[in-house]
N, C-alpha and C positions, 0 to 999 in steps of 0.2 A: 722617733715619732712614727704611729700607724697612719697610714692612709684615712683613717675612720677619727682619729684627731686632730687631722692636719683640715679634712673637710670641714671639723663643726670649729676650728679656729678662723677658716676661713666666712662661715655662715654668723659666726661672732662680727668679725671687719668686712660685712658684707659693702657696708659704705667705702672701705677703702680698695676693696676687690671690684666694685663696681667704677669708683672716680679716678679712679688711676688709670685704668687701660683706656676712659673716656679722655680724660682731659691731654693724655699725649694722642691717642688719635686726630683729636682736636688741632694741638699742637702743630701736628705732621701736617695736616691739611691745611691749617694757615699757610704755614710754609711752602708747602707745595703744590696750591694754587695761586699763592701772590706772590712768593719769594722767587722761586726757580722761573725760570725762561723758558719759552717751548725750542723745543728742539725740532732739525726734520731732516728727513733720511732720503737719499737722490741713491739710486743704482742703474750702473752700466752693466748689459749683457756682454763678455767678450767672448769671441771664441777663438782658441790658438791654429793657428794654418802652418804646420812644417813645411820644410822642403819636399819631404816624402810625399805629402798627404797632395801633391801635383806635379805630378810626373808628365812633363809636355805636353800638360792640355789633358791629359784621360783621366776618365773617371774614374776613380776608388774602387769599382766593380772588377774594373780591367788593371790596376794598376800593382794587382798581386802583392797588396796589404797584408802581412802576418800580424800572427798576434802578438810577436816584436815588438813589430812597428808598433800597434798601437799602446802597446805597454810601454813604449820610449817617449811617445805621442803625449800620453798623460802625465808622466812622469814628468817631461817637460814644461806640460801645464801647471803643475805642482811649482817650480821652477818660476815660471814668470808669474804666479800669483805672490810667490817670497819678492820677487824683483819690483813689481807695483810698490811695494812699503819699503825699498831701498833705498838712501839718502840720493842717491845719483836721480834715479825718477824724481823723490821730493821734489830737488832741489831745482831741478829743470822747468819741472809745472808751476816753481814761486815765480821763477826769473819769467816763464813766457806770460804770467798773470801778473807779473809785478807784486808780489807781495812778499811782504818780509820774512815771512812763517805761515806753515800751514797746521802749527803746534793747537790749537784752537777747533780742530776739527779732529774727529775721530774717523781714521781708514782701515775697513776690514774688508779681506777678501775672500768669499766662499767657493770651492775646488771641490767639487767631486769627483770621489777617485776613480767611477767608471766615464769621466767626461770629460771632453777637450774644451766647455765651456766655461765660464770664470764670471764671477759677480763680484764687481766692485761697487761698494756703498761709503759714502761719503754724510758724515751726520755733525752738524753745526747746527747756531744759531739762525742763522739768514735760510730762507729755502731758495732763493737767488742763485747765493755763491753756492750752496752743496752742488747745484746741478751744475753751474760753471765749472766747478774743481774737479768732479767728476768726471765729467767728458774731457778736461784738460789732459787730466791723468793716465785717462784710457790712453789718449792721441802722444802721451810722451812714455806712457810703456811703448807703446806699439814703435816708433824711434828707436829705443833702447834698445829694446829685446832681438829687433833686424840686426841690430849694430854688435851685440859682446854675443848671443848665443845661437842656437840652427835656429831658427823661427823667420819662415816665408813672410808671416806677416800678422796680426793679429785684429781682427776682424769684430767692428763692433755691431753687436746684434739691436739689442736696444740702447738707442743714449738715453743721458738722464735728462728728465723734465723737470721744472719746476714742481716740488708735491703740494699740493694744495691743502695738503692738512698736516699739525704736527706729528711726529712720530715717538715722542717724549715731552717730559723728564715721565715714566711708568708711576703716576699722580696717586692712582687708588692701592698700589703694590706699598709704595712708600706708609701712605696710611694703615694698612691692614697688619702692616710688619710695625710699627709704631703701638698699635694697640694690642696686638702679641706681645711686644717687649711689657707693656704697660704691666699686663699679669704676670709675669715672669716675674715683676719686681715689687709689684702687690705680695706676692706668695713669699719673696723673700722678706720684703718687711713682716709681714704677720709671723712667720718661723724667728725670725731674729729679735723681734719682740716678744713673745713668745719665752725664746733659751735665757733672755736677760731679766725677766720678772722670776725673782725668785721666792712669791710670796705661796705660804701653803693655800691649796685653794682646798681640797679634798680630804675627808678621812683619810683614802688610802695612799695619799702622798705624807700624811706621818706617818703612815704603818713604815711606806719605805723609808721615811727618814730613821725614824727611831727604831725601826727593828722592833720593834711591841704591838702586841697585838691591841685593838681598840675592845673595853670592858663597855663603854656606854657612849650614849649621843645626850647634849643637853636641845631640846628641841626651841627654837627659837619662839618667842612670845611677844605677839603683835597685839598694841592696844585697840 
């Protein structure tokens, strides 16, 4: 099938290329303004403080930093951002919060690789608990991390607040991909109906069938 008759098949089911990607858009947007729950995202600034990085009191100016150090420095960073999402941190910030799981909540933590800072984001239902769990999490990495690796101490820049607005479920993403898929499977119904009718519509579809060339047309006669 050419391009050039896939279009006037689709300009034939223009009704079902048009109601189809409408009514799952539709769909989508019931659903994902009544059905799904809002979501909301609480983030901790941290920043890693080694042993090095405080050499009795002097400043980092004086305290003959290589570019080592700081490549240990971050690399460590790297390190206690894997350690934040480790069952031992988990497990410490349910017991000090009292809760049974924190399965229910999504934890990411963004590390940049030229930086000793660390973004922890905590994203549930409640905008409450995200900022409780949050700063929990920061206060029992920072435990941890003193306790099994080198790390002075782990320093929280911003804690998290309550966010006053949702940061999900992505409402209008969901719908716009809903009525993409819609035409995707318009196009496949009109092709698939389409390769299944197999009535002659054309002279030149018996040329191809019969191999014979066409001697005449009878013109159709309207009273």
């Amino acid at each position: 099938m050419t391009l050039l008759e896939l279009l006037h098949l689709m300009r034939k089911h223009l009704g079902l290329m048009i109601g189809l990607p409408l009514a799952a858009a539709l769909a989508m947007g019931l659903i994902a303004w009544l059905v799904l729950p809002n979501t909301y995202t609480a983030n901790v600034s941290m920043y890693v403080l080694t042993q090095t990085s405080d050499q009795t009191g002097s400043n980092l100016s004086n305290s003959g930093l290589s570019n080592n150090d700081l490549a240990a420095s971050q690399m460590l960073a790297s390190d206690v951002a894997t350690l934040i999402k480790s069952d031992r941190v988990i497990s410490d910030t349910e017991k000090a919060l009292n809760m049974s799981s924190l399965a229910d909540y999504s934890i990411s933590v963004e590390s940049a690789a030229t930086t000793r800072v660390l973004t922890l984001s905590v994203t549930g239902k409640s905008a409450q608990s995200v900022a409780i769990i949050a700063n929990k999490l920061a206060e029992t990495t920072d435990d941890v991390a003193r306790e099994v690796m080198e790390v002075k101490s782990i320093n929280v820049i911003d804690t998290a607040t309550e966010p006053g607005s949702p940061s999900g479920p992505p409402r209008a993403m969901y719908t716009a991909v809903a009525f993409l898929a819609g035409i995707f499977v318009a196009i496949a119904l009109i092709v698939l109906m389409d390769a299944l009718n197999t009535r002659v519509r054309t002279p030149e579809e018996i040329e191809e069938l019969l191999d014979l060339p066409i001697i005449g047309r009878v013109p159709e006669i309207t009273n």
